[in-house]
C-alpha positions in Angstrom: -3.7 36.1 -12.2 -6.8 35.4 -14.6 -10.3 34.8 -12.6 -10.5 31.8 -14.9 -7.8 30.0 -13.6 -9.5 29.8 -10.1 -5.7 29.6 -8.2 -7.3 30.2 -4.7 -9.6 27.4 -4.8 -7.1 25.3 -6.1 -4.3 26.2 -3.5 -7.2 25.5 -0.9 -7.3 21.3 -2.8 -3.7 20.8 -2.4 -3.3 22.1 1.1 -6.2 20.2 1.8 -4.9 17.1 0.3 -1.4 17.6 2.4 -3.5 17.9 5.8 -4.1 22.0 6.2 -7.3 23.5 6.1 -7.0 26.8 4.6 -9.8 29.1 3.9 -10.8 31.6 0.9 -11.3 35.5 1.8 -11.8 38.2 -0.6 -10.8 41.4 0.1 -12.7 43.8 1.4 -14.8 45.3 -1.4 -13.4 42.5 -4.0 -15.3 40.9 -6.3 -13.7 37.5 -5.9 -11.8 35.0 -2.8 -8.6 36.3 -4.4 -6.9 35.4 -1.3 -6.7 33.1 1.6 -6.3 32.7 5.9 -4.3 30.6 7.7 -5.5 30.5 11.4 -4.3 28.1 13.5 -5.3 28.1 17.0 -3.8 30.2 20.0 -2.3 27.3 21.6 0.0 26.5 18.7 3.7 26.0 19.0 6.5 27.2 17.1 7.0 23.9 15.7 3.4 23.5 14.7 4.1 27.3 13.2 7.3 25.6 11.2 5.2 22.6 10.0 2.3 24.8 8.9 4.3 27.2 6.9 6.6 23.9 5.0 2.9 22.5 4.0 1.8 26.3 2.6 5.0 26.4 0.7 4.8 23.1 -0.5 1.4 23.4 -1.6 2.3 27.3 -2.7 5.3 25.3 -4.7 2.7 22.5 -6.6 0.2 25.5 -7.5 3.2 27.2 -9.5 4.4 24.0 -11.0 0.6 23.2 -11.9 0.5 26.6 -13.6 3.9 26.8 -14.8 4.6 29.7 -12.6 8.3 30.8 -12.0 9.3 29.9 -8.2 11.5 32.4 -6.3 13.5 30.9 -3.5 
């Protein structure tokens, strides 16, 4: 995806926005945050797990739509 477009700061606004604090991580050596981390804390529960991973897809899902990316189900 183009630097330009700044997707990971974005995706970090709309999980944000939809109550998940996400955080930006480059890779090792890269240039950029060109991805992100989920860490919830060790005394989370499955359905904590199940709510976390519906508001990353969700927010995954409005960053496609937002870029008029194709969404694979």
């Amino acid at each position: 995806m183009p630097q330009g477009l700044n997707a990971n700061l974005r995706l970090i606004d709309l999980a944000f926005e939809r109550g998940l604090i996400i955080y930006s991580r480059r890779v090792r050596g890269g240039p950029l945050s060109d991805n992100f981390m989920v860490c919830p804390p060790l005394i989370v529960t499955r359905e904590q797990i199940g709510e976390i991973i519906a508001v990353l897809g969700d927010s995954l899902e409005a960053l496609a739509a937002e870029l008029d990316l194709p969404v694979q189900r």
